[in-house]
C-alpha positions in Angstrom: -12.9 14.8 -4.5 -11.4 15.1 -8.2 -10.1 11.7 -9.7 -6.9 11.2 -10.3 -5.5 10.8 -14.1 -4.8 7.1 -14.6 -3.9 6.0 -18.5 -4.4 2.4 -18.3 -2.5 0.9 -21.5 -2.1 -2.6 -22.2 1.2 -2.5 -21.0 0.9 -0.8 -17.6 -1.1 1.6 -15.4 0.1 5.4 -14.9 -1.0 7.1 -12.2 -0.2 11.4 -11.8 -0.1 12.2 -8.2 -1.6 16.1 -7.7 0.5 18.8 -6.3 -0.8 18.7 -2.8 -1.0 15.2 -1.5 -1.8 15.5 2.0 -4.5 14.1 4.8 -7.7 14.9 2.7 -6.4 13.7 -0.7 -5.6 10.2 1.5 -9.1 8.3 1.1 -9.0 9.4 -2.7 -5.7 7.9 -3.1 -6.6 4.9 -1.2 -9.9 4.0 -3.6 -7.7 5.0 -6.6 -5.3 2.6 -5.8 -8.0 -0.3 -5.3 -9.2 0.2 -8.9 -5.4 -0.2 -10.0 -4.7 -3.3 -7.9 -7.1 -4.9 -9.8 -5.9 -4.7 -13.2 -2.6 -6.5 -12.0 -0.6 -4.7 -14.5 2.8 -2.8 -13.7 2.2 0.3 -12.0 3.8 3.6 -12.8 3.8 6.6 -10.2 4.3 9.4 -11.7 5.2 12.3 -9.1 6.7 15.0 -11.2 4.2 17.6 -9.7 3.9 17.0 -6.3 4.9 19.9 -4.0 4.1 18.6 -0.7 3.1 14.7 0.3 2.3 14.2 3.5 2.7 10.8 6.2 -0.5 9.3 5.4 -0.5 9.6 2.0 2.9 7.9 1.9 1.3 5.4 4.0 -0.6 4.1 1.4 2.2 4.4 -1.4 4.1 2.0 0.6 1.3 -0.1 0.7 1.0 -0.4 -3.3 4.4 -1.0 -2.9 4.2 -4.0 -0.6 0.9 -4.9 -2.9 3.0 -4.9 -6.2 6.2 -6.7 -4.2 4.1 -9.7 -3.1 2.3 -10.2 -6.5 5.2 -9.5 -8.4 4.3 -6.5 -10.4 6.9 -3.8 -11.2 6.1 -1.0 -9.5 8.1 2.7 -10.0 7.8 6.6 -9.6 8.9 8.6 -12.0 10.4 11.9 -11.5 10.1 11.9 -8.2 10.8 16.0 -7.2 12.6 16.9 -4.0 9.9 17.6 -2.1 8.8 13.7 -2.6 12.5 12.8 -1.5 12.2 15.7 1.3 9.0 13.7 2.9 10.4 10.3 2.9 13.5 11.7 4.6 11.8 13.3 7.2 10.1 9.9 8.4 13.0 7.8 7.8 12.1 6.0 4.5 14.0 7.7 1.0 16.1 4.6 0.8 13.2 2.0 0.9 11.6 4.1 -2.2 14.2 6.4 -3.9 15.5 2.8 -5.5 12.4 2.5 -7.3 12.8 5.7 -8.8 13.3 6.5 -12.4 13.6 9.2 -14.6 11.5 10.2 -17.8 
């Protein structure tokens, strides 16, 4: 497993997502997401190069999300491509994350 990149500023956390997020990326996400949620800083997403995400991995996005929401940290993905939007329409979910989206 490769890491992810994570730029950890003392305003907020960046985190690039990889081109292919799918089941065997999942636990790698998972632990990379632990090491953010404990810096309790604003989390940035940022999904520019992802080609194809997958249900699990989304899984766990939503529950950074939920994280974030119930400790009140700002949470967003940036430049989120089509094929991100593509995913969470297939499942039923672009309108619970597309909101958080923004733009670089």
């Amino acid at each position: 497993m490769t890491s992810y990149a994570m730029v950890n500023s003392d305003d907020e956390i960046s985190l690039t997502l990889k081109t292919i997020m799918d089941l065997t990326e999942a636990e790698n996400l998972r632990l990379t997401f632990l090491d953010c949620l404990t810096k309790k800083k604003p989390l940035k997403i940022l999904a520019g190069e992802v080609e194809r995400i997958t249900t699990p991995c989304l899984q766990i996005l939503f529950s950074l999300k939920n994280w974030a929401d119930y400790h009140n940290i700002d949470f967003s993905i940036v430049d989120m491509p089509q094929a991100f939007k593509t995913a969470l329409d297939d499942i039923g979910l672009e309108e619970y994350l597309a909101p958080l989206e923004q733009r670089t």
